[in-house]
C-alpha positions in Angstrom: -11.4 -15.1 -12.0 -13.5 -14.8 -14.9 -17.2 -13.8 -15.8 -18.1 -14.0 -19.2 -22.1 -12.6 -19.6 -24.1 -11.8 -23.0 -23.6 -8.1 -22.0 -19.8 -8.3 -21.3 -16.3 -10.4 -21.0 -14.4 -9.6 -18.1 -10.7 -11.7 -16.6 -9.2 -10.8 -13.6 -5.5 -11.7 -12.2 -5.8 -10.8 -7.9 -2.7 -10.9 -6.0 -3.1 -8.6 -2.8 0.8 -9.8 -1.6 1.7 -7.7 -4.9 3.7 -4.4 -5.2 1.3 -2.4 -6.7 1.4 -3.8 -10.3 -1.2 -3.1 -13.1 -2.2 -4.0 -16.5 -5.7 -2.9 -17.3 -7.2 -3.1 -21.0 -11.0 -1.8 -21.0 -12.4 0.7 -23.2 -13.4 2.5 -20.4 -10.6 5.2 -20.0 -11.8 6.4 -16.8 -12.6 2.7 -15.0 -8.9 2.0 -16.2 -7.3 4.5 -13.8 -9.6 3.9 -11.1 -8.9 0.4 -11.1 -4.7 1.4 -11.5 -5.2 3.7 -8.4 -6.6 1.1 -6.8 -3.9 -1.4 -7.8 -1.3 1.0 -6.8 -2.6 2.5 -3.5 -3.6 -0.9 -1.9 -0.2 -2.7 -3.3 -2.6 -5.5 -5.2 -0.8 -6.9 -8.2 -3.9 -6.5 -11.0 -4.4 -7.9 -14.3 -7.8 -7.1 -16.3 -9.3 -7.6 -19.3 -12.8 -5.9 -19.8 -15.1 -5.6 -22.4 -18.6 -4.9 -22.9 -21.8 -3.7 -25.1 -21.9 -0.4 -22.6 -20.3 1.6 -19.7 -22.9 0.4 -17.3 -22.3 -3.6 -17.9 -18.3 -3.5 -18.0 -18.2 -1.0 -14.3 -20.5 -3.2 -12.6 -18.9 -6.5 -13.8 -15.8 -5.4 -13.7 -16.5 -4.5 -9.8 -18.3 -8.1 -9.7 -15.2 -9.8 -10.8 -12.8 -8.0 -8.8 -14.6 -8.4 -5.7 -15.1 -12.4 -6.3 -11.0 -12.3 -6.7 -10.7 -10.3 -3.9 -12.8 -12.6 -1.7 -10.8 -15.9 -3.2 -7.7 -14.4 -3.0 -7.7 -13.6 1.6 -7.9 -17.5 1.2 -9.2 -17.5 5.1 -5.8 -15.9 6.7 -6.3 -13.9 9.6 -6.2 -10.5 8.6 -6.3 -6.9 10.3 -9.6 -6.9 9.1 -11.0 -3.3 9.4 -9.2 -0.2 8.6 -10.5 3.5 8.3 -8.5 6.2 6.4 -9.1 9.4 5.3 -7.5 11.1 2.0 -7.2 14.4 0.5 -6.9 15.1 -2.8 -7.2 18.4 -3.8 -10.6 19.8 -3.2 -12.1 16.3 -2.3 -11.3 14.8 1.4 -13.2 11.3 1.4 -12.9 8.6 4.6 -13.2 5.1 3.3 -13.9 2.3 6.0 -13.9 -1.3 5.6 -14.7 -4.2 7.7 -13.3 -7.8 5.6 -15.9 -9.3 7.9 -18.1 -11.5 5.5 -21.2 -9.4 6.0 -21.6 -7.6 2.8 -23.0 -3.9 3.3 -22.1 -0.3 1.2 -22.7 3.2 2.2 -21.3 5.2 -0.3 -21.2 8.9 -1.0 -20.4 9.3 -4.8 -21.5 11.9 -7.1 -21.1 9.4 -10.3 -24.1 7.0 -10.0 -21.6 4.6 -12.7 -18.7 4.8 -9.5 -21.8 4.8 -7.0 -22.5 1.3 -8.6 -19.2 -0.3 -8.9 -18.0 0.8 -5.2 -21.0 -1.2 -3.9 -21.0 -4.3 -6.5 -17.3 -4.6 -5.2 -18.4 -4.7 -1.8 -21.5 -7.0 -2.4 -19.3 -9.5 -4.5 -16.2 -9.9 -2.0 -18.4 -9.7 1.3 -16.9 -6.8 2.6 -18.5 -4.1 4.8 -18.0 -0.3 3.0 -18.5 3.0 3.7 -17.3 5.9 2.0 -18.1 9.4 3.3 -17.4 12.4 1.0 -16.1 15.1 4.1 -15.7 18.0 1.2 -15.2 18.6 -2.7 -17.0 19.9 -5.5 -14.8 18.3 -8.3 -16.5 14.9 -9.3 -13.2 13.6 -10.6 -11.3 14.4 -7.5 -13.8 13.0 -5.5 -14.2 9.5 -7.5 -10.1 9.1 -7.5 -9.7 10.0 -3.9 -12.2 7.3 -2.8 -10.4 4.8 -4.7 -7.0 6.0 -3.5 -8.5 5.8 0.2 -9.8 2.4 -0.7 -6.9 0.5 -1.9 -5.3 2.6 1.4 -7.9 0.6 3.7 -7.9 -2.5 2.1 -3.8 -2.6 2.0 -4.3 -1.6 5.8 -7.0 -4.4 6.4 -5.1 -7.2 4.6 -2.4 -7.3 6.9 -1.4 -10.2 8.5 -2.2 -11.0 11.8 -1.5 -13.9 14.2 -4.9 -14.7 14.6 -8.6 -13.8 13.8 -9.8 -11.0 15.1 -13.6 -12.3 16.3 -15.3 -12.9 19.3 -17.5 -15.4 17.9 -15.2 -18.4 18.7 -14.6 -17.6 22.2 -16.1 -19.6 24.7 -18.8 -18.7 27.2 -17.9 -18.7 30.8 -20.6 -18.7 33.2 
């Protein structure tokens, strides 16, 4: 997946049947291990390129082009779907919940308005339903990394394979 705008240049390589895998260049130090903690907590394989004329841009179309991979890459499978976890990390305990239902929506407590941002272009661009609720923390960093950790947790959890679709839309009406 690419996106290539006047403001930035961003590539992305999406497999979510991956091991955890990583190779992130940006010049964003802190995106870059956000987006590794991601990789490695939701066992996606990730590959990106990023580069931009400021922070703002390259977070919110690097978000853009990761969700768009994301969305290609569940290729229609039937999937767990949703999947709720909650995550400590040191001071911070965060709940992430997602819903891979194809009704994009983001609730998101996050004290960096940059994170704030890219949590809910990631959920716009792959059609996913998010929440994340900060339960307790004061350390910004904390925080931010233990939402992505709890993240790539729920997604990992919500990617699983199924033997069907979990919906009630196709079932017939009996009168």
């Amino acid at each position: 997946m690419r996106r290539s705008t006047s403001e930035t240049d961003i590539s992305v390589k999406l497999n979510i049947d991956g091991n955890g895998d990583y190779d992130i260049e940006c010049g964003v130090q802190f995106l870059k291990h956000m987006v590794e903690t991601l990789a490695r907590y939701g066992s996606f394989d990730i590959s990106m390129m990023a580069s931009g004329d400021d922070d703002h841009h390259l977070i919110e179309d690097a978000a853009i082009t990761l969700g768009s991979a994301f969305r290609k890459a569940l290729d229609g499978r039937p999937i767990e779907r949703m999947s709720t976890v909650i995550l400590p990390m040191d001071d911070a305990l965060v709940m992430t919940s997602v819903d891979i239902v194809d009704r994009p929506y983001a609730d998101i407590d996050c004290p960096d308005h940059l994170y704030h941002h890219f949590l809910r272009s990631f959920a716009m661009s792959s059609g996913i339903t998010l929440h994340v609720v900060q339960i307790r923390g004061f350390d910004e960093h904390h925080i931010i990394e233990a939402t992505f950790k709890s993240l790539g947790t729920a997604l990992r959890n919500a990617v699983s394979l199924r033997n069907r679709e979990i919906s009630t839309k196709d079932r017939p009406v009996v009168n």
